[in-house]
N, C-alpha and C positions, 0 to 999 in steps of 0.2 A: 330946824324943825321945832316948830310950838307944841309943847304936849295940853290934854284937856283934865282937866284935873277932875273930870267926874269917869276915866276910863283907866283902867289900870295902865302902867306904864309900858309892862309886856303885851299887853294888846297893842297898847301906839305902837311900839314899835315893831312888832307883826303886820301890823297896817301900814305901817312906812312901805318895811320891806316887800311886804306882798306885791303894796303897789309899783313897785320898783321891776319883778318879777311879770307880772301881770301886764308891764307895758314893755320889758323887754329892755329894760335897765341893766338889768343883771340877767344875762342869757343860760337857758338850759344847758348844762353841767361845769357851770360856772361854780367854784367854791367860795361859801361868804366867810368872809374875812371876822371874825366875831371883833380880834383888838382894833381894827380897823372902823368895824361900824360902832364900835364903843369909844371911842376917840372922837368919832366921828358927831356922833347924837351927842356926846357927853353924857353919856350911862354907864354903867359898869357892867361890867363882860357877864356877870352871874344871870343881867336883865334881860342881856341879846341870847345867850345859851337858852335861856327860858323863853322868849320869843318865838327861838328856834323852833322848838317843842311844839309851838302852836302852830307856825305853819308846816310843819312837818302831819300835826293831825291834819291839818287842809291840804294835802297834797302837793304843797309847792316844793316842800324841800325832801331831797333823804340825808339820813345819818349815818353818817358812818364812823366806826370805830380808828382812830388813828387818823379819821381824813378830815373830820367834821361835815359840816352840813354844806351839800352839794343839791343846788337847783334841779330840781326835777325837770327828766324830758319828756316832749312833747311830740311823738312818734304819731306816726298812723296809728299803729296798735293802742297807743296810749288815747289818743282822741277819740277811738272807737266804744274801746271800755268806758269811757267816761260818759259819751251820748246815750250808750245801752241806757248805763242806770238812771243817769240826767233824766231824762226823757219818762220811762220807766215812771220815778216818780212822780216827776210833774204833772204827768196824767191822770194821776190817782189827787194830788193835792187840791188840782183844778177842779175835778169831777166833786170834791169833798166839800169844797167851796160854791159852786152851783147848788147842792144840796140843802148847801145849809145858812147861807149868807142869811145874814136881819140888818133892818135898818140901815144903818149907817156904816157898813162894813166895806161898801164898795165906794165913799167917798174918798177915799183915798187914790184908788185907781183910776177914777177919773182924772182927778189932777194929775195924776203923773199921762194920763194919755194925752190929754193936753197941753203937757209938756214936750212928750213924745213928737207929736203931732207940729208941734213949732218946732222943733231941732231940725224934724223933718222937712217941712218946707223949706229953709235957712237949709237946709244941707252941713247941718253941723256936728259929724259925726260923732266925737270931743262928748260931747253935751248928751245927743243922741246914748250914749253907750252908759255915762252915769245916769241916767234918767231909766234905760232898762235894765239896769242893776237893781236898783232903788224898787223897781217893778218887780221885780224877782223876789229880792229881798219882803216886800209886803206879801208878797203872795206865798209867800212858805209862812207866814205867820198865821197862816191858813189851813195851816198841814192836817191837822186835828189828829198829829199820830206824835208825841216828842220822837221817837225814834228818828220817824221821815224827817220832822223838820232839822234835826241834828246833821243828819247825812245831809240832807240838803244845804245846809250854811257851811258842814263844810269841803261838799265839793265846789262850792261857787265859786271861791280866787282860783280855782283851776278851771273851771266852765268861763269865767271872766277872761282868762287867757287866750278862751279857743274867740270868745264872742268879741274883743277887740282885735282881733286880725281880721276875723269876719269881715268886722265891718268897715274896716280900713281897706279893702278890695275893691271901695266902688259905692257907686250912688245906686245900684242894683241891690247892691243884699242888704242897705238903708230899707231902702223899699220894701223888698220881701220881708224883713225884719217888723217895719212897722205894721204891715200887713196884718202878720202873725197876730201881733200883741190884741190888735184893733177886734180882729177875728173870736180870737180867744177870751175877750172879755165880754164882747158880746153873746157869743155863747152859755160865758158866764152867769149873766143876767137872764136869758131863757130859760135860764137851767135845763141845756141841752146838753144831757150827756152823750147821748148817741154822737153827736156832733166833735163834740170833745174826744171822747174814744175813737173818732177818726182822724180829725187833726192835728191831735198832739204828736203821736206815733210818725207820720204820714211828715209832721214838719222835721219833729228829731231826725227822722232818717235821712232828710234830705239835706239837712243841714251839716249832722255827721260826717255825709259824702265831701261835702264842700269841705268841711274841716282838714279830713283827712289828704284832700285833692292838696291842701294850702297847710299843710302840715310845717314846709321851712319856712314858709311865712312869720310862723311861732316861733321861731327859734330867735327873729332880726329883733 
């Protein structure tokens, strides 16, 4: 692992880990090994313990006393809670965003639709699924509230976990997936909130179901 020398060293390796978690690396109630992955990265166990701490705030990991840190599962009940709020917010961030966007604030979104948009065609899930990270990720920079966007960055390596199974199910929920985004940014750009306050709700729910329905999915 190459670390970047302008991110603290506990973030990399938060980020390693996540990503490891996130793709199903390291399976829910799997225990992380800390002298292992400190051996492993070549860092010292004080870094991965502190790591620990941050994906534990992101909901990947729990702590336990005597057991250490144990992969979080990913239940029905748990993928349920997580849409309520997921969802919840984003509707409020979106609607906050059509409000108030100037200028040059939606060129970014474009490029990633258009990035979107060629994963899409190419059928290249892989690609597809960083590209609506990255979307996600811009659009809570949108929050206009620090609370939401906090909550928001850090449910996403757990929202990440449910959105890569998703969309490893098939060239279907690629589809409904892109759908969504395409939908929702034009909306954006109307500044239809009516529109918005129907869609968002109306997709979380539907998508929840899915989640839920593919729950051991999350687990491989």
């Amino acid at each position: 692992m190459s670390f970047k020398a302008n991110d603290s060293l506990t973030e990399q390796i938060a980020r390693y880990l996540g990503n490891k978690i996130v793709t199903g690396d390291i399976a829910p109630g799997a225990r992380v090994q800390e002298l292992r992955i400190a051996a492993e990265l070549d860092v010292s166990r004080g870094s991965v313990r502190e790591a620990l701490l941050i994906l534990q705030r992101r909901h990947l990991v729990d702590i336990y006393p005597r057991r250490g840190a144990i992969v979080s599962s990913v239940s029905r009940d748990d993928v349920r809670e997580l849409f309520a709020l997921w969802f919840l917010l984003l509707e409020e961030v979106a609607v906050h965003l059509s409000a108030n966007w100037q200028n040059d604030d939606l060129a970014g979104f474009f490029e990633l639709m258009t990035e979107l948009g060629a994963h899409h065609r190419q059928g290249d899930t892989e690609a597809f699924y960083h590209s609506g990270v990255n979307f996600l990720s811009l659009l809570y920079q949108h929050a206009g509230n620090r609370y939401t966007q906090q909550t928001l960055f850090d449910l996403l390596p757990q929202a990440q976990r449910c959105l890569y199974a998703i969309l490893r199910t098939g060239k279907s929920q690629l589809d409904r997936t892109h759908s969504f985004l395409d939908t929702l940014l034009k909306a954006i750009i109307a500044r239809d909130e009516a529109t918005l306050r129907q869609m968002v709700p109306a997709f979380g729910n539907a998508y929840s179901l899915l989640a839920q329905a593919a729950a051991d999915e999350l687990t491989r």
